[in-house]
C-alpha positions in Angstrom: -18.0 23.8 -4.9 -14.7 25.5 -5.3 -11.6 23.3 -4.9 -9.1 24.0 -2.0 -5.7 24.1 -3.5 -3.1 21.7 -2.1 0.3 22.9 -2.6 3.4 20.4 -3.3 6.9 20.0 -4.8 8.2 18.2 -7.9 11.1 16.7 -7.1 13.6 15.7 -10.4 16.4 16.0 -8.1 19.0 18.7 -9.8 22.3 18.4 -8.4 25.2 20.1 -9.6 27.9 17.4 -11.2 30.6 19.0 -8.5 28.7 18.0 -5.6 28.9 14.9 -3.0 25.7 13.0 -4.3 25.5 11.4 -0.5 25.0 15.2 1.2 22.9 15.6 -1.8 20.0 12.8 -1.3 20.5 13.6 2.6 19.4 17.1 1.8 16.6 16.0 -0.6 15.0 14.0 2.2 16.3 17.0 4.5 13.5 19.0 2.5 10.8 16.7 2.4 11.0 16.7 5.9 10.8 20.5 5.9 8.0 20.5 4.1 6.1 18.5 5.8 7.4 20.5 9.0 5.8 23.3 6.9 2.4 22.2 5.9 3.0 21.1 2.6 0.5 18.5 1.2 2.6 16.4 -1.0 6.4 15.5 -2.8 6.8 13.9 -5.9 10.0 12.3 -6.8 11.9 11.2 -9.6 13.6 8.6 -11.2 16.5 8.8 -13.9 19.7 6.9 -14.4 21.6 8.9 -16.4 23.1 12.4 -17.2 24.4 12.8 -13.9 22.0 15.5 -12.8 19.0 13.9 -11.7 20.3 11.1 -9.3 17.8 9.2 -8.1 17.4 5.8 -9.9 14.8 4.3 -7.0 12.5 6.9 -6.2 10.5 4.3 -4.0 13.6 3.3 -1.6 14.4 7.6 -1.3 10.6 7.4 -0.3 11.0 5.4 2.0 13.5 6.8 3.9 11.3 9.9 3.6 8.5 8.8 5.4 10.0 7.3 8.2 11.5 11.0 8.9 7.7 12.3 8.5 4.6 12.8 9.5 2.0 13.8 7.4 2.8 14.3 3.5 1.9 12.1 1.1 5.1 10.9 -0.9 5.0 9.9 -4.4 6.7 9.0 -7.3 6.9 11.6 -10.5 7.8 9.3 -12.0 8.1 6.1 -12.2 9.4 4.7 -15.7 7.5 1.9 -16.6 9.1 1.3 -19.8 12.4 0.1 -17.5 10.3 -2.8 -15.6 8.3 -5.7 -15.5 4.6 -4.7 -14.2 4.3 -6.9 -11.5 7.5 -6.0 -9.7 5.8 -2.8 -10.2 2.8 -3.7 -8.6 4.6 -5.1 -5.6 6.4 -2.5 -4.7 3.6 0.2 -4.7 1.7 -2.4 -2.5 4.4 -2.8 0.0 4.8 1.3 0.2 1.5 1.7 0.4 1.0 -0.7 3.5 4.4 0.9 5.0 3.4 4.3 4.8 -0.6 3.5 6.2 -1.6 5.1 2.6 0.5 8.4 2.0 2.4 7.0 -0.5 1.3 7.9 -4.5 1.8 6.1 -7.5 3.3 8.3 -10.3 3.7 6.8 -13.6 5.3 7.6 -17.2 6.7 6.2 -20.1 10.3 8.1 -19.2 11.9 11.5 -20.1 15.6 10.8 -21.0 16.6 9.1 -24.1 19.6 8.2 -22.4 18.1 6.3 -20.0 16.2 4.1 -23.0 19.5 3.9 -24.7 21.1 1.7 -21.9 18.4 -0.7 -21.5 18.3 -1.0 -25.2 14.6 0.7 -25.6 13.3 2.3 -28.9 12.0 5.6 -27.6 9.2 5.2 -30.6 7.8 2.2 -27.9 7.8 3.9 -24.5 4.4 5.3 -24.7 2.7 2.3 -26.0 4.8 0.0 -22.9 3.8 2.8 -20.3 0.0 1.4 -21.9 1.0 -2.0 -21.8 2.3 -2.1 -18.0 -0.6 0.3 -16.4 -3.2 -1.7 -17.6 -1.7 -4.6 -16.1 -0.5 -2.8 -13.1 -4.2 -1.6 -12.8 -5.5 -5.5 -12.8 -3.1 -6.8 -9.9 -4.6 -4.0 -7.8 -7.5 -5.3 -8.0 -6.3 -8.7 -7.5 -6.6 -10.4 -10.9 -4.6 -12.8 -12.3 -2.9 -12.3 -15.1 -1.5 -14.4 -18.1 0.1 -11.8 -21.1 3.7 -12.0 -23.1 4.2 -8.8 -25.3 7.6 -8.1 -26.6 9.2 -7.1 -23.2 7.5 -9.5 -20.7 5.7 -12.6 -19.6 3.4 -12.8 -16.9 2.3 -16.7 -16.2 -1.1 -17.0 -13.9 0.8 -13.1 -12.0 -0.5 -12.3 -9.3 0.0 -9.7 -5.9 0.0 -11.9 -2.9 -0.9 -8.9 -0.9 -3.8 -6.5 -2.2 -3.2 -2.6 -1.3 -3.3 -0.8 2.0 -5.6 1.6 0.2 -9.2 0.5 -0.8 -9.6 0.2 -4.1 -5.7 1.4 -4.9 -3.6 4.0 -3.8 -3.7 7.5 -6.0 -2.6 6.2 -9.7 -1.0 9.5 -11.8 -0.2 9.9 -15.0 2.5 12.4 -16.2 1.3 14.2 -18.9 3.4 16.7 -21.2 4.0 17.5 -24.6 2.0 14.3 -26.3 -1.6 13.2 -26.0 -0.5 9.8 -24.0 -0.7 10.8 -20.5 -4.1 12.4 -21.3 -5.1 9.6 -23.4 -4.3 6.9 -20.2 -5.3 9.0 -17.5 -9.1 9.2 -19.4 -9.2 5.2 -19.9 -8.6 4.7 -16.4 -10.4 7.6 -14.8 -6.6 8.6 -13.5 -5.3 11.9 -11.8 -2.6 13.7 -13.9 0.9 15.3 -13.3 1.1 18.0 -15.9 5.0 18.6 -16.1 4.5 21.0 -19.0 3.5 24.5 -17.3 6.2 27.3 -17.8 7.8 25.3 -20.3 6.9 26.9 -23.8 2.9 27.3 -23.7 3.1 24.4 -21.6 -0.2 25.6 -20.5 -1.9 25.2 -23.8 -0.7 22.0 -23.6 -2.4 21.2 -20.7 -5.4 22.4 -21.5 -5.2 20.4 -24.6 -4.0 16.7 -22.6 -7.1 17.8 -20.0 -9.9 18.1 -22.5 -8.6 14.7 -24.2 -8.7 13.2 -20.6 -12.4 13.9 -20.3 -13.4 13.1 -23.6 -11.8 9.3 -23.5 -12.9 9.5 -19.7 -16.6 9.8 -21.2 -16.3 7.5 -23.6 -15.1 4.7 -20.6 -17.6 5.9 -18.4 -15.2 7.8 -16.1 -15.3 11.1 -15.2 -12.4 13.7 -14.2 -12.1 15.4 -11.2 -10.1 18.7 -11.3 -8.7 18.0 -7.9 -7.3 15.6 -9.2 -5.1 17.9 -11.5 -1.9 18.1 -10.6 0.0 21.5 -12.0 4.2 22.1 -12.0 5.2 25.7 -11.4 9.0 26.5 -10.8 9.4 29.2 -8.3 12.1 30.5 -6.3 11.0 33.0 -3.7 12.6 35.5 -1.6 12.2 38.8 0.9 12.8 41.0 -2.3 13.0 40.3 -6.3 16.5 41.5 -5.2 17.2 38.9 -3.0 15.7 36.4 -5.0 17.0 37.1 -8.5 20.7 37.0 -6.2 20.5 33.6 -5.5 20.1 32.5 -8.6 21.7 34.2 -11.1 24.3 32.2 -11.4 22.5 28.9 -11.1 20.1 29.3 -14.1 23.5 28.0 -16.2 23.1 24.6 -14.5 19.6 24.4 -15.8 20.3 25.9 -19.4 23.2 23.9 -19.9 21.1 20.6 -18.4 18.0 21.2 -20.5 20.1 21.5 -23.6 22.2 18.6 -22.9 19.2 16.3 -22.5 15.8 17.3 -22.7 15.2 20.5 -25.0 17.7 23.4 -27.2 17.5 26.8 -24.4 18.8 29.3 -26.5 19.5 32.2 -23.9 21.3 34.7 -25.4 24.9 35.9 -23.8 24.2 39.3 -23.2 20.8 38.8 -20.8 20.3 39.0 -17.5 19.5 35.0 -17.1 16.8 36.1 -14.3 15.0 38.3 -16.6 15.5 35.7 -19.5 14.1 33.0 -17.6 10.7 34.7 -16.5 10.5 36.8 -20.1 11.2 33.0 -21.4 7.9 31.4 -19.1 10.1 29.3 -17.1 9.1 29.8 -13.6 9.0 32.7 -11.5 11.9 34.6 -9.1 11.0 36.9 -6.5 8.3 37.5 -4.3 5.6 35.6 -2.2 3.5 37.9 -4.3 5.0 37.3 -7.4 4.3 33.2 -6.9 0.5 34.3 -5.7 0.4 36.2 -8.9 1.7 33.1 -11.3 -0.9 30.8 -9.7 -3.7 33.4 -10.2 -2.7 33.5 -14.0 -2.9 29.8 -14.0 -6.6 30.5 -12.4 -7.7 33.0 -15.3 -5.9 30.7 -18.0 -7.0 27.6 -17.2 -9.5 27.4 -14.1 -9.6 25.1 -10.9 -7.2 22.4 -10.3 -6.0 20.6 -6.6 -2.7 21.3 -6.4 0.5 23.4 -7.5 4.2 21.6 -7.1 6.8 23.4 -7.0 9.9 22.7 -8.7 12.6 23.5 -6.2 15.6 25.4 -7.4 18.6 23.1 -5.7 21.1 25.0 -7.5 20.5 28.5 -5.4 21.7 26.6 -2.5 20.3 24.8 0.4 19.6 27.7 3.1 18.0 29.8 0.1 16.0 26.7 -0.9 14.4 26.3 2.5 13.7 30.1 3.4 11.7 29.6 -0.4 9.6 27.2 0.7 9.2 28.6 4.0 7.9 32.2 2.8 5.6 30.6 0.4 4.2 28.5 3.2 3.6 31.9 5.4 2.7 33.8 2.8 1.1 31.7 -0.3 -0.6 28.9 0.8 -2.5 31.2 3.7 -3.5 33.2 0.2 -5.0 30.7 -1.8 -6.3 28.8 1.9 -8.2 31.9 2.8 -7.2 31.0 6.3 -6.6 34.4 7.5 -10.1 35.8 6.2 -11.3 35.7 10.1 -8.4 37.3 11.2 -8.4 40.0 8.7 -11.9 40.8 9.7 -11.0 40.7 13.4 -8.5 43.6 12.8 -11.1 45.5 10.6 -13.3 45.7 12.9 -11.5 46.9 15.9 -10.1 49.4 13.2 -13.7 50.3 12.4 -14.5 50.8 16.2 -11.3 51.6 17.8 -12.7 55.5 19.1 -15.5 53.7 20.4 -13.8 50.4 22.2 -10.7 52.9 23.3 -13.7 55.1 24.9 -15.2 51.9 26.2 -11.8 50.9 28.2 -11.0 54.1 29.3 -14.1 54.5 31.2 -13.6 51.1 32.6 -10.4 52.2 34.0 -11.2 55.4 35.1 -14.4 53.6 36.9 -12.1 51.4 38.6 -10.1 53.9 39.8 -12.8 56.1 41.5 -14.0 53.4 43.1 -10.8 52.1 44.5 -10.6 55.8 45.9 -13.9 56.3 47.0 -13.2 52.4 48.8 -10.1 53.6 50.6 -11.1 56.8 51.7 -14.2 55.9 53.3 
């Protein structure tokens, strides 16, 4: 049975270092709440503590606030670093976000992106992926109500326990990031997990993914689980507009913010002085800039190179500005998600068949009216 795609945003936040930090959470949770406006299925959000970029150190209090201003999208967190905390705070708080948001909220975990964040808390980057192990498997237990007695290197847990089980039966939706290494394939097969695959547009980041999925299901096999492609969670940059014009306008100057970001902390971008940035970034794999057609069109190769998966998330371009932002999301919900929905097959076939038949139906009416008439006449001249 073929898989409906869901459609979603990946959240870091990016926020220029001139801007007011307060309008610039108020405007994060400003477009949640248009997505869910929108029709969007689900927002993932981040948490970092450093660099000055990404400012959102507690993506489960901006989550909050987020779903008391919505409706209907599930809110998670991509990701949370579980490296940076003691498992059964963990624990807790998903509980308690799951019970206050009657099960929309998701649990996102990884082991942490920025060195700089490990540096401060005096973390070995060598260790993360091994303590991201370490605290899901515990995490995993107190779902399910165990107790639990353990002292590793960066904790003790004495007789732990969650006084409150989840909202959700079993658990809520447990993710695993999953991106250049093996781990979050490795973890999300043990535990029969869904997966956030980060990589996509970010140098044959889908050959990693297909790597990290095939991985999943082989350790999933070996633990008697089995994978579930809706589970799959893809990240696909976009920024969308009326015209490639239009679109390549509003953020030709902003690519800077990403290249100079990305080299500072995560990766070397190399783009050369004398390109177009736009055309460097798509050339480069990035993520995509210009039309609804254009973002149908990336998705479709993700189709052909990869197969079926449950949902896309955006990465949303906060540098282009907010207006441009929202109009983004807003053509690709007119335009996109109708696409890959198939909602308007009906209609479409509506259209072609008065098209098909419009001589005969136009004949049809006009004798109708022209019956009407003569017997109005006939009716008042009598």
């Amino acid at each position: 049975m073929a898989i409906t795609l869901r459609h979603g945003v990946f959240m870091s936040p990016f926020h220029r270092l001139e801007e007011s930090v307060t309008v610039g959470m108020e405007r994060d949770v400003q477009l949640i709440e248009w997505l869910d406006m929108l029709g969007y299925e689900e927002a993932w959000v981040g948490e970092h503590h450093s660099s000055g970029y990404e400012t959102i150190s507690s993506p489960e209090l901006f989550i909050a606030t987020a779903a008391a201003r919505t409706q209907r999208i599930r809110l998670g967190t991509g990701v949370m670093s579980l490296p940076y905390h003691n498992p059964l705070m963990v624990a807790n708080r998903v509980i308690q976000l799951d019970h206050m948001t009657r099960g929309r909220f998701m649990f996102g975990a990884g082991p942490g992106l920025l060195a700089s964040d490990a540096a401060m808390l005096g973390i070995d980057p060598a260790v993360q992926r091994d303590r991201l192990a370490e605290a899901l498997d515990v995490i995993l237990r107190l779902f399910a109500g165990e107790s639990v007695t353990e002292t590793t290197d960066w904790y003790t847990l004495v007789g732990a326990r969650a006084q409150i089980l989840p909202y959700t039966q079993p658990r809520p939706e447990v993710a695993v990031a999953s991106s250049y290494t093996p781990s979050g394939g490795r973890l999300a097969g043990k535990h029969g997990l869904s997966m956030l695959c980060v990589a996509n547009g970010i140098f044959e980041g889908v050959d990693t993914l297909v790597q990290n999925w095939e991985i999943a299901c082989e350790i999933a096999g070996a633990h008697g689980h089995e994978m579930h492609r809706e589970d799959l969670r893809i990240v696909q940059p976009m920024h969308i507009a009326e015209t490639r014009e239009e679109a390549a306008a509003s953020c030709r100057d902003s690519l800077k913010y990403y290249v100079d970001y990305f080299t500072n902390n995560v990766m070397p971008l190399e783009m050369p002085a004398d390109v177009d940035p736009v055309q460097w970034w798509m050339d480069t794999g990035l993520g995509v800039i210009g039309t609804p057609d254009d973002a149908i069109a990336a998705i479709e190769r993700i189709y052909d190179r990869y197969g079926e998966f449950g949902c896309v998330l955006n990465l949303p371009n906060t540098f282009a500005g907010f207006e441009a932002v929202k109009k983004s999301f807003e053509l690709y919900a007119r335009f996109v998600m109708p696409h890959f929905r198939k909602t308007n097959r009906n209609r479409q076939a509506s259209y072609d068949w008065v098209a098909e038949n419009r001589q005969q139906l136009r004949a049809k009416r006009d004798s109708a009216v022209q019956a009407m008439i003569r017997k109005h006449k006939s009716e008042t001249e009598a």
